[in-house]
DOMAR-721478 format. One record per residue (C-alpha): residue in one letter; x, y, z. Coordinates in steps of 0.25 Angstrom, whole numbers, plus 5000, padded with zeros to 4 digits. Each point is the difference from the previous one (the first is absolute). Layout:
DOMAR-721478
ATOM residuo px py pz
ATOM a X Y Z;
...
end
This chain:
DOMAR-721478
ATOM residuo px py pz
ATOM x 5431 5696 5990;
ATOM x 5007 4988 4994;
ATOM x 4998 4985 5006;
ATOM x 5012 5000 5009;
ATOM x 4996 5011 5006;
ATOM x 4987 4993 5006;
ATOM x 5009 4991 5005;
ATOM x 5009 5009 5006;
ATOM x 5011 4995 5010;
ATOM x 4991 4984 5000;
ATOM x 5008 4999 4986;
ATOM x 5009 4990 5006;
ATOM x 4990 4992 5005;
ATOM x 4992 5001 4988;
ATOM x 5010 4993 4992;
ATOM x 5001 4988 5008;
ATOM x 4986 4995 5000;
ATOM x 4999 5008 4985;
ATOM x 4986 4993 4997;
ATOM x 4998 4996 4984;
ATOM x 4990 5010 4998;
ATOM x 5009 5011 5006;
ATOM x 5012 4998 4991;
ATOM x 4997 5004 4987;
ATOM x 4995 5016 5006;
ATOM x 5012 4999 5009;
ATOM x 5010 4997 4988;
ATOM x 4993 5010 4991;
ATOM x 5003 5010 5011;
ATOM x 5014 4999 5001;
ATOM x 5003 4998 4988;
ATOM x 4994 5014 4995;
ATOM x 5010 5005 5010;
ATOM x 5012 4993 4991;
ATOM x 5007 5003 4988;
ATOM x 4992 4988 4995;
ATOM x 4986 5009 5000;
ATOM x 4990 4986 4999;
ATOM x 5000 4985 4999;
ATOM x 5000 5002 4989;
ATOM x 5015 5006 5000;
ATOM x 5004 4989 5011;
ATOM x 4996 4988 4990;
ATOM x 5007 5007 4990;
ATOM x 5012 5000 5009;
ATOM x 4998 4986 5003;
ATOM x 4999 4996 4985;
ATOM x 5013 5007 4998;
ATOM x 5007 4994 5011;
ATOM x 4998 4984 4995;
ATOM x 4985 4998 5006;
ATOM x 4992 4998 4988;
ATOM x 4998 4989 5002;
ATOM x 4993 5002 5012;
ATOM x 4993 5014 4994;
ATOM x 4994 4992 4992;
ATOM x 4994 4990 5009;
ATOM x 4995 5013 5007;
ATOM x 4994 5006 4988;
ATOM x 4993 4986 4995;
ATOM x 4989 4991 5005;
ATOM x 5006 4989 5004;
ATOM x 5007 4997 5015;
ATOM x 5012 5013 5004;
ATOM x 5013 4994 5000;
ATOM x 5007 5004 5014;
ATOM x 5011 5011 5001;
ATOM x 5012 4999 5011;
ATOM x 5004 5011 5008;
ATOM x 5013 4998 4993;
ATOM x 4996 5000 4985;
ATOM x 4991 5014 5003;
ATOM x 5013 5006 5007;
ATOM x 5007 4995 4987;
ATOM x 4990 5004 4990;
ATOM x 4997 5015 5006;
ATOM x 5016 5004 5006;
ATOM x 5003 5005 5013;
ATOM x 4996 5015 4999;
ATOM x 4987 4996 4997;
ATOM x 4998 4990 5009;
ATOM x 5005 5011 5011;
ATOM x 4990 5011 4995;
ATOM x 4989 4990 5000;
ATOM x 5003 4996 5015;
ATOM x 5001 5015 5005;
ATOM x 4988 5001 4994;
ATOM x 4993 4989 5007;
ATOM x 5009 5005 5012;
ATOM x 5007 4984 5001;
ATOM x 5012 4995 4996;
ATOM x 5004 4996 4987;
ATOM x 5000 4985 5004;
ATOM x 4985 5003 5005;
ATOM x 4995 5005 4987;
ATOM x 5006 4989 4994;
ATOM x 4992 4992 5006;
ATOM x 4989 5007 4999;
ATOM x 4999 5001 4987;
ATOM x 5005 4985 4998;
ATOM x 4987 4995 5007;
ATOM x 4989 5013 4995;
ATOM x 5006 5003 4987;
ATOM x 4994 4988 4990;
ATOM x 4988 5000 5007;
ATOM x 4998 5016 4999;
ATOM x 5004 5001 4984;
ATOM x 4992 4989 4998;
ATOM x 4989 5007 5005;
ATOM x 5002 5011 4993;
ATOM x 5001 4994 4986;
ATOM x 4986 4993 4997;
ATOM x 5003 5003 4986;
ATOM x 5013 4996 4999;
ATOM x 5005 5015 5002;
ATOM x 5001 5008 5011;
ATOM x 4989 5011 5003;
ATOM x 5004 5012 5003;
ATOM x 4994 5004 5014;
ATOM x 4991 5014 5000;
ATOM x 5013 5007 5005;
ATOM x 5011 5001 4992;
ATOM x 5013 5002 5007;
ATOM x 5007 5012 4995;
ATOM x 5010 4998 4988;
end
């Protein structure tokens, strides 16, 4: 039984008061349920689409530069926007925001060394 699940039909509400410590478990959830497999696969995607910049910031040990709705929609495209928002069962225009706000925060948590650490479950490749 994955994260979502527990939290069952209250996703919605979940979302709006998403609380700091809540977001990077909750991200790590739905993406495993992408084609992007991790954050690992989202940062690349955002690296990609024009965000290093702001990778970087995550990644390092200084202050995480802010990311716009706008500049993830940009950075990721449309269908993956989409799949990410049916699996978090919002709009797209939710996520965005979503991830806008949780996103620096939950990479930068996952990065003391710099790096990403793989969480105990892999998604599958």
């Amino acid at each position: 039984m994955g994260l979502l699940d527990q939290f069952g039909g209250s996703i919605k509400g979940a979302l709006g008061s998403l609380a700091a410590a809540e977001a990077p478990a909750m991200i790590a959830a739905v993406l495993a349920k992408t084609n992007m497999g991790n954050l690992q696969g989202l940062v690349d995607q955002l690296r990609q689409g024009g965000l290093g910049d702001q990778v970087r910031s995550w990644l390092g040990n200084g202050s995480n530069m802010a990311v716009t709705p706008d500049q993830i929609r940009n950075a990721l495209g449309n269908d993956r926007v989409r799949q990410i928002a049916e699996q978090f069962g919002v709009p797209g225009d939710a996520v965005l925001n979503i991830l806008a706000q949780h996103l620096p925060t939950t990479v930068d948590q996952a990065s003391p060394n710099g790096t990403i650490e793989n969480p105990e479950r892999q998604a599958p490749a």
